[in-house]
C-alpha positions in Angstrom: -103.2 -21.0 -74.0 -102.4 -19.3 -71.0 -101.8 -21.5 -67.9 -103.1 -21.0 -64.4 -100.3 -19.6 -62.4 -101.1 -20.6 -58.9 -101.4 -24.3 -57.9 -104.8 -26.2 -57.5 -105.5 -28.0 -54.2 -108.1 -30.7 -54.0 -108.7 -33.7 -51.8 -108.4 -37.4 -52.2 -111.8 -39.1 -51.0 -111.9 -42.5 -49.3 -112.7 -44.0 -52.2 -109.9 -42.6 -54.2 -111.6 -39.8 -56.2 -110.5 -36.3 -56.6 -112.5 -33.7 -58.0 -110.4 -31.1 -60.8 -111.1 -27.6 -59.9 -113.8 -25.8 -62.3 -111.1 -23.6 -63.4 -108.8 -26.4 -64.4 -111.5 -28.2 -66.1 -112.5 -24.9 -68.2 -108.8 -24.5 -69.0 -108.5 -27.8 -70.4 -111.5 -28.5 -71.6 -112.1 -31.3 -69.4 -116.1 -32.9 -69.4 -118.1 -35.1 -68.0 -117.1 -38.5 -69.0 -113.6 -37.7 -70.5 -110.8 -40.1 -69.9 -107.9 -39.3 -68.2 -104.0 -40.7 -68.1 -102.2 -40.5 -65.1 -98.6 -41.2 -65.1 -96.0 -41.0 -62.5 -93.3 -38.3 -63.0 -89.9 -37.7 -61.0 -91.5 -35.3 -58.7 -94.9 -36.9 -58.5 -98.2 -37.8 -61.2 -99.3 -36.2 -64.3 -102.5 -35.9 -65.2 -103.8 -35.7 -68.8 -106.8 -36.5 -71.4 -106.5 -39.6 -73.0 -105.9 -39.6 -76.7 -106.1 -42.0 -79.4 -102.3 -42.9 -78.9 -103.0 -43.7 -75.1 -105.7 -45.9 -75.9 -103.8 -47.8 -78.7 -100.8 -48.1 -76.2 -102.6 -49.1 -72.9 -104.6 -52.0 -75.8 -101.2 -53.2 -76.8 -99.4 -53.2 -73.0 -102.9 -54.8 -71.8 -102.7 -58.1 -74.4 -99.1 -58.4 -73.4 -99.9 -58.6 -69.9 -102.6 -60.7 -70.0 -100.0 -63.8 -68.3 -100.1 -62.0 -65.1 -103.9 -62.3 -64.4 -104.2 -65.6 -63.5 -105.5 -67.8 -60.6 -102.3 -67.8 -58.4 -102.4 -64.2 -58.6 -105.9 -64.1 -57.5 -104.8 -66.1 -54.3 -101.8 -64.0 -53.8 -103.4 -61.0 -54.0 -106.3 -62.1 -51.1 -103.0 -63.0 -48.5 
């Protein structure tokens, strides 16, 4: 694979949407509909497609979690 040498700008909306340049999409074979996995990185995010191992980890962190959604945090949350 050869990789786009110059960097990509795009905006962030309001509504916290960006859109992946065409040529970034093409390169990566990016679609309609694909899931992606951002994760923070020492000098900012990175952005990739979701695999099967991403989806098995996010299930398992989610049912460990699932303590923190409750009521009180629903009323902390609307201070």
């Amino acid at each position: 694979m050869t990789l786009t040498a110059s960097p990509q700008i795009t905006t962030l909306t309001s509504k916290g949407q960006i859109a992946i340049p065409a040529s970034l999409r093409e390169e990566f074979g990016l679609k309609a509909g694909d899931k992606l996995v951002f994760s923070a990185a020492a000098n900012g995010l990175l952005l990739k497609k979701a695999t099967p191992l991403d989806y098995a980890w996010h299930h398992g962190l989610e049912n460990t979690l699932q303590e923190w959604h409750s009521a009180e945090d629903e009323v902390y949350n609307a201070l």
